[in-house]
C-alpha positions as a LaTeX table, in Angstrom:
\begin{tabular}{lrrr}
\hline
Residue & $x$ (\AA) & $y$ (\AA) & $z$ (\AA) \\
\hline
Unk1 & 68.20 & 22.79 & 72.49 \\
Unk2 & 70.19 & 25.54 & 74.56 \\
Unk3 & 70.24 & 28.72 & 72.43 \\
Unk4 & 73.66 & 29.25 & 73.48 \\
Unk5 & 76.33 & 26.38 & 73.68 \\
Unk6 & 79.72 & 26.92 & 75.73 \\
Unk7 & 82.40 & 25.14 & 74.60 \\
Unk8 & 85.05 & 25.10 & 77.69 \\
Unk9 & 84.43 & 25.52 & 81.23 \\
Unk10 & 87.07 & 27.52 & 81.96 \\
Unk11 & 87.57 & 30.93 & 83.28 \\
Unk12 & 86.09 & 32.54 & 79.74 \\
Unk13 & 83.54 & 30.01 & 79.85 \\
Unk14 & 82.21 & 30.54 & 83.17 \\
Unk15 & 82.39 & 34.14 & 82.78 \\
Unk16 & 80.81 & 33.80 & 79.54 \\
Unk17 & 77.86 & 31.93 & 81.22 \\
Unk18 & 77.64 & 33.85 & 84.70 \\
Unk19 & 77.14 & 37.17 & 82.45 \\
Unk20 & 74.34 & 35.03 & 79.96 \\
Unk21 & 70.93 & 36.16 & 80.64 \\
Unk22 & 69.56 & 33.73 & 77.93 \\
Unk23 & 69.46 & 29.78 & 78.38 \\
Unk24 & 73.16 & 28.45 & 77.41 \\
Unk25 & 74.64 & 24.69 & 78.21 \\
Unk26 & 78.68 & 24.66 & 78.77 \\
Unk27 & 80.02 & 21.44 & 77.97 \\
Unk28 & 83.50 & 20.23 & 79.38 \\
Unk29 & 85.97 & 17.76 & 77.67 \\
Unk30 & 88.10 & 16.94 & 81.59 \\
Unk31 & 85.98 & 15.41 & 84.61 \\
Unk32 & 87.04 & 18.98 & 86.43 \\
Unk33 & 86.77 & 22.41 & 85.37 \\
Unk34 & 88.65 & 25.50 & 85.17 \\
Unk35 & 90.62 & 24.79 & 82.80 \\
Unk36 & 94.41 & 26.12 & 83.69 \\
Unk37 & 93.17 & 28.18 & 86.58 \\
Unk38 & 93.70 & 25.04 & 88.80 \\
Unk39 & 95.32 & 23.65 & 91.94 \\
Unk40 & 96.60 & 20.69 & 92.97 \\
Unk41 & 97.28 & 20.10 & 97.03 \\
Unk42 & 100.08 & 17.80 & 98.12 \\
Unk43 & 101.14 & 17.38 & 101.23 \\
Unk44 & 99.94 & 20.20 & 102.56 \\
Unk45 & 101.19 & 22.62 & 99.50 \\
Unk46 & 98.74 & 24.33 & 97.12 \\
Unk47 & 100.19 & 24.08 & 93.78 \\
Unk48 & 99.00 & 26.53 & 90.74 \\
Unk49 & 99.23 & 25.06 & 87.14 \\
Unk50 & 102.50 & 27.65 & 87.12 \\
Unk51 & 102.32 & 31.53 & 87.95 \\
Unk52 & 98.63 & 32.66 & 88.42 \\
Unk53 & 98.22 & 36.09 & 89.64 \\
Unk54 & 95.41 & 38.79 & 89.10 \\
Unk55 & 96.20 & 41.91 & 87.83 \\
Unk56 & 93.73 & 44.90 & 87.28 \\
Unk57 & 93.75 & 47.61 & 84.55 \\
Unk58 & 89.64 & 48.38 & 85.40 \\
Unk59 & 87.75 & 49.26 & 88.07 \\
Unk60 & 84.88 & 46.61 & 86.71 \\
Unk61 & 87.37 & 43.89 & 86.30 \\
Unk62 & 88.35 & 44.43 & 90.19 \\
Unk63 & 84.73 & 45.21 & 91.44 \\
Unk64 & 83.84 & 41.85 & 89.48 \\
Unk65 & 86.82 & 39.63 & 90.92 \\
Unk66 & 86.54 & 41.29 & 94.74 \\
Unk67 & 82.93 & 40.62 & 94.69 \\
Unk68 & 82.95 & 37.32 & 94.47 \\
Unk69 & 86.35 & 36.90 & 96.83 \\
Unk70 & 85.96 & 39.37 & 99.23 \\
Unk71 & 88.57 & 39.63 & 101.96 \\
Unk72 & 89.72 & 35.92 & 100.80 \\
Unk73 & 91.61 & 38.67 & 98.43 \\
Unk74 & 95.43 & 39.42 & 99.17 \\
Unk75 & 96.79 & 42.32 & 97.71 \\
Unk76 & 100.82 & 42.14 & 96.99 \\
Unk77 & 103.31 & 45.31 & 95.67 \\
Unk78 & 105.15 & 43.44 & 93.47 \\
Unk79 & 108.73 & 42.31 & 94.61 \\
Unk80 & 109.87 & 40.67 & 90.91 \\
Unk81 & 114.12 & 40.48 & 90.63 \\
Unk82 & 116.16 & 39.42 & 87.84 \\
Unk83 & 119.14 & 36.72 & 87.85 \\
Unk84 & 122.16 & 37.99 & 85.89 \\
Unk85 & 125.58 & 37.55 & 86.16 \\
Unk86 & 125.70 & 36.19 & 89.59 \\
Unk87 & 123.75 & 38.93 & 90.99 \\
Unk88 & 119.99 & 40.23 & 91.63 \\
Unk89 & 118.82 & 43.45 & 89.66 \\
Unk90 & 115.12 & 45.17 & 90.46 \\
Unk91 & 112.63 & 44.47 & 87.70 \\
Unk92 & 112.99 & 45.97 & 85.06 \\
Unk93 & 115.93 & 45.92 & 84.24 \\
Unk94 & 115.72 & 48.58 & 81.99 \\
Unk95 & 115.16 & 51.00 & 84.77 \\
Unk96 & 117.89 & 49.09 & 87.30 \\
Unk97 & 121.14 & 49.27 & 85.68 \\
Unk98 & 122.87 & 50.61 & 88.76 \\
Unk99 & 122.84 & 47.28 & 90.07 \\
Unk100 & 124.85 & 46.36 & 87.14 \\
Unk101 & 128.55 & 46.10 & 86.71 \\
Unk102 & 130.07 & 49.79 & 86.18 \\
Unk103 & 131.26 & 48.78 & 82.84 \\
Unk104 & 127.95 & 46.86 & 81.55 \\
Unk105 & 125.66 & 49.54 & 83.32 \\
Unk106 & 127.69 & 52.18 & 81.37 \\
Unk107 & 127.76 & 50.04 & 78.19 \\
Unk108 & 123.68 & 50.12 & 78.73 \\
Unk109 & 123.54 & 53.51 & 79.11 \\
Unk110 & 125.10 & 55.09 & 76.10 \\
Unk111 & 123.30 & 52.06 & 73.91 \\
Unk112 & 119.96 & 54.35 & 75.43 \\
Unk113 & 121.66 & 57.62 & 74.68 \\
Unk114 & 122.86 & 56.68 & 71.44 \\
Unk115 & 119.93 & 54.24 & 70.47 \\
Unk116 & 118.11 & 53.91 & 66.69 \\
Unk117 & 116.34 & 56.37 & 65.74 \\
Unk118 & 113.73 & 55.25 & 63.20 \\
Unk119 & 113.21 & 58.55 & 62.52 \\
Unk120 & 108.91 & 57.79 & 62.43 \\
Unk121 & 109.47 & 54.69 & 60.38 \\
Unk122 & 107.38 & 51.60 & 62.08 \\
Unk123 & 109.75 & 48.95 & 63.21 \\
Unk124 & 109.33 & 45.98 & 60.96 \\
Unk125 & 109.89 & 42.90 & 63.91 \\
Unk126 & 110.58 & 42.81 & 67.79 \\
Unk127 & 114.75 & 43.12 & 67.11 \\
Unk128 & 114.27 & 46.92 & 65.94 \\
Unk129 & 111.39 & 48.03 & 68.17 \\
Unk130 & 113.74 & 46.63 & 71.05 \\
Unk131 & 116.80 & 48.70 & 69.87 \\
Unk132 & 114.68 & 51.63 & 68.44 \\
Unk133 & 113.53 & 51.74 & 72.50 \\
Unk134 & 116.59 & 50.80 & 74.65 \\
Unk135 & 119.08 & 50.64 & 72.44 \\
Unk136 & 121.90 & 47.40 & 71.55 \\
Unk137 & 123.73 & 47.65 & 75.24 \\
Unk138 & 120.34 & 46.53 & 76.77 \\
Unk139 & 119.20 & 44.56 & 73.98 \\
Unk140 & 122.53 & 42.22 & 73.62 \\
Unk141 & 122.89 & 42.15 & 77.26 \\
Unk142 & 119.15 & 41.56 & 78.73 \\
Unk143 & 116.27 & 41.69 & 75.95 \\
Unk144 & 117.76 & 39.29 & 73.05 \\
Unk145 & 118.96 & 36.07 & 75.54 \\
Unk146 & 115.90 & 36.79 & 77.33 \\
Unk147 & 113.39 & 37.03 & 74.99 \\
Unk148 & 114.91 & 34.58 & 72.45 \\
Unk149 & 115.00 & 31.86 & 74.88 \\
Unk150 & 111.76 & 32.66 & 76.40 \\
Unk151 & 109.73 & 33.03 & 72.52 \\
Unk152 & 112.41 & 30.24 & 70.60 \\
Unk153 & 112.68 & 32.07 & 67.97 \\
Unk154 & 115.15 & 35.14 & 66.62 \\
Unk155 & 113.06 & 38.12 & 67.62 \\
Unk156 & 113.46 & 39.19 & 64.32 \\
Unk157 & 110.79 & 36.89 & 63.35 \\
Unk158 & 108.40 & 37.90 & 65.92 \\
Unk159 & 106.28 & 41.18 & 65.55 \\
Unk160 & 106.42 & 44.17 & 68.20 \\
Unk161 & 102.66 & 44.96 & 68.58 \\
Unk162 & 102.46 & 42.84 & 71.43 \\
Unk163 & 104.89 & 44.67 & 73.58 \\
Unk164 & 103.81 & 47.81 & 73.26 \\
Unk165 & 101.11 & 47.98 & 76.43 \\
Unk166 & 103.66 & 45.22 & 77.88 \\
Unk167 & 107.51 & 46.05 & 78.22 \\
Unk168 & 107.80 & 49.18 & 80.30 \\
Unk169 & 109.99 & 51.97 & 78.63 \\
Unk170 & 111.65 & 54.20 & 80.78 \\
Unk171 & 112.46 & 57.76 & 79.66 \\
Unk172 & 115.67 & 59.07 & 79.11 \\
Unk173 & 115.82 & 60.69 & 82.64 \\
Unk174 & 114.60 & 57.88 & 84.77 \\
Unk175 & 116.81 & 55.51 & 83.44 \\
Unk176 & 120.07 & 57.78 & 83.99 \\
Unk177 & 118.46 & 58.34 & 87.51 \\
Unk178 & 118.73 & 54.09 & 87.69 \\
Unk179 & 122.01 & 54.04 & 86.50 \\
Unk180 & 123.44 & 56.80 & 89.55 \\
Unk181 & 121.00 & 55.24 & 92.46 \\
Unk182 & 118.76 & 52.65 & 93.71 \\
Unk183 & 115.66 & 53.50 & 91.54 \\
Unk184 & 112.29 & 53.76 & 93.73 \\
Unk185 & 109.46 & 54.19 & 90.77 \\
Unk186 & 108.01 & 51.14 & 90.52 \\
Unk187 & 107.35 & 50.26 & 86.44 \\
Unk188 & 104.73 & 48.11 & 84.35 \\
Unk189 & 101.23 & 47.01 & 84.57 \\
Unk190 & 101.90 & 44.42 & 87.21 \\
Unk191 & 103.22 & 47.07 & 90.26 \\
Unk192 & 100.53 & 45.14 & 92.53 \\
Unk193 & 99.20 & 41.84 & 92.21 \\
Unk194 & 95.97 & 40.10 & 94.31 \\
Unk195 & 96.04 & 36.40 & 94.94 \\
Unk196 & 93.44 & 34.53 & 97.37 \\
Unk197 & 94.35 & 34.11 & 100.66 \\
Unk198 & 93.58 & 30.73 & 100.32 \\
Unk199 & 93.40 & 27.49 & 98.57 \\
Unk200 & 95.13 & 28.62 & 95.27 \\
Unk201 & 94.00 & 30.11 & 92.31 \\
Unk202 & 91.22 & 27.76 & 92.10 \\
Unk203 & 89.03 & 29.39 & 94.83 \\
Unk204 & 88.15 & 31.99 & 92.08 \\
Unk205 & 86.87 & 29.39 & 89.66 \\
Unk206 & 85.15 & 27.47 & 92.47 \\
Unk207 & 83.35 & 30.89 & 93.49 \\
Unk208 & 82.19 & 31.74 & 90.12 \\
Unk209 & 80.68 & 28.47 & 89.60 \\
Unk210 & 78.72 & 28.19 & 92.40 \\
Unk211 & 75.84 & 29.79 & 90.10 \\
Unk212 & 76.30 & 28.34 & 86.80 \\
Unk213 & 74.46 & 24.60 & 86.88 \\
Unk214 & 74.45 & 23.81 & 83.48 \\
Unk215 & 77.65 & 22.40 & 83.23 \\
Unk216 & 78.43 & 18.78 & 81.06 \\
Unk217 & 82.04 & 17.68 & 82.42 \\
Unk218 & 83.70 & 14.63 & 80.65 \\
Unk219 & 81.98 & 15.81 & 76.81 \\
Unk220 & 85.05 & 15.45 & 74.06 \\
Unk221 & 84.15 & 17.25 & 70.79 \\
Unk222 & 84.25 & 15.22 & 67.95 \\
Unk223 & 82.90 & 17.21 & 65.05 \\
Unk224 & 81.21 & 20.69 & 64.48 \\
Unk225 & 79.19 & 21.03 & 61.69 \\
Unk226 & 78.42 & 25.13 & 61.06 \\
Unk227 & 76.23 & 24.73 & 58.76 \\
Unk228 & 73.31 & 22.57 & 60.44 \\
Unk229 & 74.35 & 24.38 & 63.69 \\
Unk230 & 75.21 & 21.15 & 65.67 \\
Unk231 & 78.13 & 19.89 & 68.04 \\
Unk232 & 78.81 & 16.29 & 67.89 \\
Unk233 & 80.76 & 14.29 & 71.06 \\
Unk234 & 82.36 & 11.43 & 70.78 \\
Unk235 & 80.03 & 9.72 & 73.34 \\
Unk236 & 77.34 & 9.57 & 70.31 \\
Unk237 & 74.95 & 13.35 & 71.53 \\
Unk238 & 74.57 & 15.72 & 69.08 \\
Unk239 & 73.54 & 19.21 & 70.08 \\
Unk240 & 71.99 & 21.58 & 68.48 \\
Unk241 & 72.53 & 25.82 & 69.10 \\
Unk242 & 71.81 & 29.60 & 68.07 \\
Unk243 & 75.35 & 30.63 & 69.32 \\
Unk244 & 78.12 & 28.98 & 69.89 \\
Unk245 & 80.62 & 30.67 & 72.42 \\
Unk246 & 84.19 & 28.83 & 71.90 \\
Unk247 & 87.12 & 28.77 & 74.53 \\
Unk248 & 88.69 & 26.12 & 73.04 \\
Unk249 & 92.18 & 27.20 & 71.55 \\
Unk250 & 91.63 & 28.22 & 68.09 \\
Unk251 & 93.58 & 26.06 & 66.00 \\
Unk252 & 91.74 & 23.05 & 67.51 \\
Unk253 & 88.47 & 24.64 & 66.70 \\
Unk254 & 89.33 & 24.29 & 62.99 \\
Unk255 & 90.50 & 21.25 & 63.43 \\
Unk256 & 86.75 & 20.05 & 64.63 \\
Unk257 & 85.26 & 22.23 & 61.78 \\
Unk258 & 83.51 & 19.96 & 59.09 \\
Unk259 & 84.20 & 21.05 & 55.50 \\
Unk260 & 86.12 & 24.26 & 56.55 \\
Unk261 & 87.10 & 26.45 & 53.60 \\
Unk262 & 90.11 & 26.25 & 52.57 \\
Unk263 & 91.33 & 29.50 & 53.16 \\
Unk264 & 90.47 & 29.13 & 57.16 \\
Unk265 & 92.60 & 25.81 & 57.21 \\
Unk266 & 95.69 & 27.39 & 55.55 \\
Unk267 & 95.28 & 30.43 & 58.11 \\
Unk268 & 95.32 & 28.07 & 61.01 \\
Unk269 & 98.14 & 26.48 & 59.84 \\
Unk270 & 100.03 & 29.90 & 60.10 \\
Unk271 & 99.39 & 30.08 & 64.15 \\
Unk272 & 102.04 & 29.34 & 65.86 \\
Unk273 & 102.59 & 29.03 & 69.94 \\
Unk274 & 105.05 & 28.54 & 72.45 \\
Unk275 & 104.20 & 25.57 & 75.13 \\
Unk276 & 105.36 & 26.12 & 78.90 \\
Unk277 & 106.99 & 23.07 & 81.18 \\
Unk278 & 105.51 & 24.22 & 84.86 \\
Unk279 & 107.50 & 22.01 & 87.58 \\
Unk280 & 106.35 & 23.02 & 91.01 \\
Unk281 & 107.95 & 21.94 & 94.34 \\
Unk282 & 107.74 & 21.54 & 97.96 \\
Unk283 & 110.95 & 22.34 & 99.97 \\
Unk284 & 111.88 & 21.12 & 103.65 \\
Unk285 & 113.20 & 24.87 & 104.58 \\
Unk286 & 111.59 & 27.95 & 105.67 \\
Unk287 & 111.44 & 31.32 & 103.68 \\
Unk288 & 114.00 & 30.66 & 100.57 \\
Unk289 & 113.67 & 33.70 & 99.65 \\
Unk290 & 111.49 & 36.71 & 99.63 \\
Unk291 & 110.89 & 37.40 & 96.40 \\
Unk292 & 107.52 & 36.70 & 94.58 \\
Unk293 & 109.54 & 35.70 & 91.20 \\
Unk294 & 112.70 & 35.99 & 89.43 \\
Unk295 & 113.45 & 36.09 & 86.00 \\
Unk296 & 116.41 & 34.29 & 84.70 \\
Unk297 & 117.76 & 35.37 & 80.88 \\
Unk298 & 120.65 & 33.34 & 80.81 \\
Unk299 & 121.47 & 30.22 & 78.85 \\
Unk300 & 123.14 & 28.79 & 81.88 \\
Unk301 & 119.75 & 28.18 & 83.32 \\
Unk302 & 116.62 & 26.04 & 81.27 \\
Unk303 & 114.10 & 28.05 & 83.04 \\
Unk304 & 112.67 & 31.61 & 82.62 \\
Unk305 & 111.13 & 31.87 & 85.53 \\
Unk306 & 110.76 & 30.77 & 88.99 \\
Unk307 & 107.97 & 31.97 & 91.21 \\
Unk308 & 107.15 & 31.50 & 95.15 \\
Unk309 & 103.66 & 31.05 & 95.82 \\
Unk310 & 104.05 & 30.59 & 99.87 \\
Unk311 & 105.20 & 34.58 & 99.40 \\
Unk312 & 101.79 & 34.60 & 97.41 \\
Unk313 & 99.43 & 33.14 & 100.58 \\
Unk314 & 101.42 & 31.80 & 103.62 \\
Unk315 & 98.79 & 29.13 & 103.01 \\
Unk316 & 100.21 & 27.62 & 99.97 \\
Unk317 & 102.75 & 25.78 & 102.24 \\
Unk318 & 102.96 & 24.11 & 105.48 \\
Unk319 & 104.94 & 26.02 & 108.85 \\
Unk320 & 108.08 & 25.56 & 108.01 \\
Unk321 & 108.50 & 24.97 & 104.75 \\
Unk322 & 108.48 & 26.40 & 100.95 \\
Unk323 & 106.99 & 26.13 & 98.12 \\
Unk324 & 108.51 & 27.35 & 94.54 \\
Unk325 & 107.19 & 26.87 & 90.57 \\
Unk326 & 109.14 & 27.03 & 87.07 \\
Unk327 & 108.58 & 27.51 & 83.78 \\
Unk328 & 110.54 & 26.25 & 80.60 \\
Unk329 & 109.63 & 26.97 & 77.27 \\
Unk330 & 109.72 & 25.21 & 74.25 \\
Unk331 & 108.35 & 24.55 & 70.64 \\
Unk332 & 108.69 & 22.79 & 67.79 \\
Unk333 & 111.31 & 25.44 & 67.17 \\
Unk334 & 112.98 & 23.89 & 70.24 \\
Unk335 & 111.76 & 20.99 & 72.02 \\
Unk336 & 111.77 & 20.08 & 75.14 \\
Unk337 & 114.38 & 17.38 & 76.71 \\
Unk338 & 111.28 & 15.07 & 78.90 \\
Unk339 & 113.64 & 12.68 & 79.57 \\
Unk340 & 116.43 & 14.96 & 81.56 \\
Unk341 & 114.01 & 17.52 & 82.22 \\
Unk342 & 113.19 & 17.49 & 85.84 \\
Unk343 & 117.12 & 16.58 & 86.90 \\
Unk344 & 118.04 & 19.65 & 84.98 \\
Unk345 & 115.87 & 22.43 & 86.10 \\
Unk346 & 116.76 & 20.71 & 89.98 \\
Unk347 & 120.29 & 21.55 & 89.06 \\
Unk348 & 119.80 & 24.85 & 88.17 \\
Unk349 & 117.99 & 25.43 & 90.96 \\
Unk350 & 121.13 & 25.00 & 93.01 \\
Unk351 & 123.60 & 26.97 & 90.53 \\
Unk352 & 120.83 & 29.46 & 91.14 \\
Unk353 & 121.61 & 29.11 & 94.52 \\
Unk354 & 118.00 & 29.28 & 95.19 \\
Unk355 & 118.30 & 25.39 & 96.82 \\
Unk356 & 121.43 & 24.22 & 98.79 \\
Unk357 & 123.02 & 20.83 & 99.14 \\
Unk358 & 120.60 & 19.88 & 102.28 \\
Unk359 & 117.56 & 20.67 & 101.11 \\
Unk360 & 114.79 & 18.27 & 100.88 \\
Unk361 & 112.07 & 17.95 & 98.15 \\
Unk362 & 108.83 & 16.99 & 100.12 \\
Unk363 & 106.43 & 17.70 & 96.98 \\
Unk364 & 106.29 & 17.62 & 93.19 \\
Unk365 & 103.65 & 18.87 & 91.30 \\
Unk366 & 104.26 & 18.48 & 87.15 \\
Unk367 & 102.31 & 20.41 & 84.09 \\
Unk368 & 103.15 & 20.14 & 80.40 \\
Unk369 & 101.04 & 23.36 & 79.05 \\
Unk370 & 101.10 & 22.96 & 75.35 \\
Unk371 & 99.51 & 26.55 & 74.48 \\
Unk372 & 101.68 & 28.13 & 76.81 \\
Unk373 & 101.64 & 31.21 & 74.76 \\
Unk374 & 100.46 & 32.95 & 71.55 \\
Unk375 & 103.76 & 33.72 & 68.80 \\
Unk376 & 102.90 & 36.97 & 67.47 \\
Unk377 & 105.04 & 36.22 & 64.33 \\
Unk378 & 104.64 & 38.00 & 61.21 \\
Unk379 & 101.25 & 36.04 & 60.16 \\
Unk380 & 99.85 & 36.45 & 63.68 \\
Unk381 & 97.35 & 39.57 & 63.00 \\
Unk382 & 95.92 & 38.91 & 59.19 \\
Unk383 & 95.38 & 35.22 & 59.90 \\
Unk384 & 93.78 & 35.54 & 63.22 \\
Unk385 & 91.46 & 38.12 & 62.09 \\
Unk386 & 90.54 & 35.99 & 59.43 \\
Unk387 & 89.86 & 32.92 & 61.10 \\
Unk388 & 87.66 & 35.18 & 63.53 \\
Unk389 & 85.96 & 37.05 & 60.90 \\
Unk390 & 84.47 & 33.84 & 59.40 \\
Unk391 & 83.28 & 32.35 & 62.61 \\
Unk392 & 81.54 & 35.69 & 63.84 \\
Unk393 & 79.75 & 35.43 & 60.21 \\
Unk394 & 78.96 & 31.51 & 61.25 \\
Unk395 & 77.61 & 32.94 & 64.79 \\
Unk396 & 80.56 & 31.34 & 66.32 \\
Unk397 & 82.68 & 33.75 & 68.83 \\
Unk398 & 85.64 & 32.69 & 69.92 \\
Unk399 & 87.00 & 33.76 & 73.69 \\
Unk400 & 89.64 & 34.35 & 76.03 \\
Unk401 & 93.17 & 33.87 & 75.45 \\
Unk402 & 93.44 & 30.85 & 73.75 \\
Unk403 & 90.08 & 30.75 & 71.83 \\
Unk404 & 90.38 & 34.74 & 70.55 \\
Unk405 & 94.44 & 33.35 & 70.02 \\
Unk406 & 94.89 & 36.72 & 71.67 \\
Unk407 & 97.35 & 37.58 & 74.72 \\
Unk408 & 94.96 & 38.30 & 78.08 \\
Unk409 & 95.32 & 38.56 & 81.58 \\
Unk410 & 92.92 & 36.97 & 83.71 \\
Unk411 & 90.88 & 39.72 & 84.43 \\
Unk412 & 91.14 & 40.46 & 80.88 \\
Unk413 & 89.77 & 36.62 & 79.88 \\
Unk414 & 86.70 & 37.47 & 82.75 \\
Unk415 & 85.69 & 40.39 & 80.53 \\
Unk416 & 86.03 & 39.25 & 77.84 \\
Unk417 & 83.27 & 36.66 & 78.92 \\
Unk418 & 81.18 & 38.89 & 80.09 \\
Unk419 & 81.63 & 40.87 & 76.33 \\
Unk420 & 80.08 & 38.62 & 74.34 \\
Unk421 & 77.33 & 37.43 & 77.00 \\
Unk422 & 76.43 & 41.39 & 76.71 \\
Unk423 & 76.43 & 40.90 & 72.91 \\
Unk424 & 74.52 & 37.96 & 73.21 \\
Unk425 & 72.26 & 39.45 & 75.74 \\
\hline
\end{tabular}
């Protein structure tokens, strides 16, 4: 018996065990691991399963990251645009309105000027912190399409607490300053990004493995039972632990709890999340753009967001050519079209005017994400924290983003890992 068992060899997991001074076993459900930090190679292209980029708020988190990457480490200043009305406008948008129309960019501005004031009253849902912050010009114009078709739900049914460390907010000044003239302060926690130089995203996963050997691939839960402290696979092995460290999204965990109060299983059943469509492809034309990604709010397009990984790593495509990924959200709020799915975002592409008539598609790389996302609705925070509370008590932690059902980064997700192998320690 391992004293610790690792459910989930992905980037939590692995961090989880490189940090894990104590003898620990990570078991696997897939034949590979790393979870979503993966990449496929077609043709020459290095496909992410959709946008993966590093971001770092710590100097650990980077110190961690660089030393296992080294100078295999690219670091980007972040050249993000969004797609509205026929034109490109500087992220954020916010803090860009003098790309705008006059009569829009003016609209924006006196919504700002003349926005809610909650006079110290907490916003009760996304809808008023929006509008308390930027006021309706910005919110009807930019925040609401965008936001509604990115979460699938009225934003008045989603809470604000996620957004806080998240949406920048210009003051009053510096967005009149980007309403007279091209804006030059750069805004939000993603100014620079780092990507490997190359071989995708992967590389990272691949280097933190190299000393972690107690790794089970191909092991599909079947059952947990918490209260003789044992993890049953469907291949017939039972395990026993001490710990169990969990990366696997929450509500499944419940699902593989046996005899799980009742309380726990009508808390999971309040999680909600939104899934991601990632279709990734391999174009016959040098340098479409240069842009990193662009955001798209409009109904006229299915996608969010479309990303260029060749601007990423000029190793992600051959000489030549490009390389581009998108993302389309959806839920059982609003599910996805699969049968139309890949002829539409294609289209859109070219409305977008990002391909044109000639160009050739040398690569296609699909991924249906179904936990895209966390929904911070209005039952987010009391029934996560309950769920967690009772599996701490169990000596079951939960980690990263999808096992803590908590938005992370990635660098966020590595230290987490290497929290509760500290704890553990």
């Amino acid at each position: 018996m391992a004293k610790i068992t690792i459910l989930g060899a992905g980037l939590a997991g692995l961090s989880a065990a490189y940090h894990l001074k104590k003898d620990y076993q990570i078991y696997e459900k897939n034949e590979e691991i790393g979870g979503l930090c993966r990449s496929n190679h077609i043709d020459g292209f290095t496909f992410d399963c959709s946008g993966h980029l590093l971001h770092f708020q710590t100097q650990k988190g980077f110190d961690f990251v660089h030393s296992l990457l080294g100078e295999e480490l690219l670091k980007h200043k972040r050249r993000a645009w969004i797609y509205f009305k026929g034109a490109y406008i500087p992220y954020p948008f916010q803090a860009n309105l003098y790309y705008l129309p006059q009569v829009l960019a003016h609209e924006c501005l006196q919504g700002m000027l003349k926005r809610k004031k909650l006079g110290g009253d907490t916003p009760v849902n996304f809808s008023e912190w929006l509008i308390g912050k930027f006021g309706k010009g910005m919110v009807n114009h930019f925040f609401e399409p965008y936001n509604t078709k990115f979460w699938t739900l009225p934003l008045e049914e989603i809470s604000y607490s996620w957004a806080e460390n998240l949406v920048p907010v210009p003051t009053i000044s510096e967005a009149l300053e980007g309403a007279w003239k091209r804006n030059k302060k750069a805004f939000g926690y993603n100014i620079n990004f780092w990507y490997p130089k190359k071989g995708g995203i992967k590389v990272l996963i691949d280097s933190l493995s190299k000393s972690i050997c107690n790794i089970q691939a191909s092991k599909e839960i079947k059952k947990i039972d918490w209260e003789a402290k044992k993890v049953k696979f469907n291949d017939g092995e039972e395990v026993e632990y001490e710990s169990l460290i969990s990366t696997l999204p929450l509500v499944e965990l419940i699902d593989f709890l046996d005899n799980a109060p009742e309380e726990i299983v009508a808390s999971r059943e309040l999680l909600q999340y939104v899934s991601i469509y990632n279709l990734n492809l391999g174009i016959d034309r040098e340098r479409i753009t240069d842009k990193h990604w662009i955001y798209f709010p409009e109904k006229d397009f299915i996608f969010f967001r479309v990303g260029f990984p060749m601007n990423f790593s000029k190793e992600a495509a051959p000489s030549g050519k490009s390389s581009l990924y998108t993302e389309v959200s959806y839920s059982s709020k609003r599910p996805l079209d699969n049968e139309n799915i890949k002829a539409r975002i294609i289209e859109d592409l070219h409305k977008a005017k990002i391909l044109r008539g000639k160009d050739k598609i040398l690569a296609v790389d699909e991924n249906d994400i179904r936990y895209g996302y966390i929904l911070c609705d209005h039952n987010y925070q009391s029934s996560q924290m309950k769920i967690l509370n009772f599996l701490n008590s169990i000596k079951i932690f939960p980690i990263g983003r999808y096992g803590r059902w908590h938005y992370m980064s990635m660098e966020q997700v590595i230290l987490d890992g290497r929290r509760i192998a500290e704890m553990l320690n």
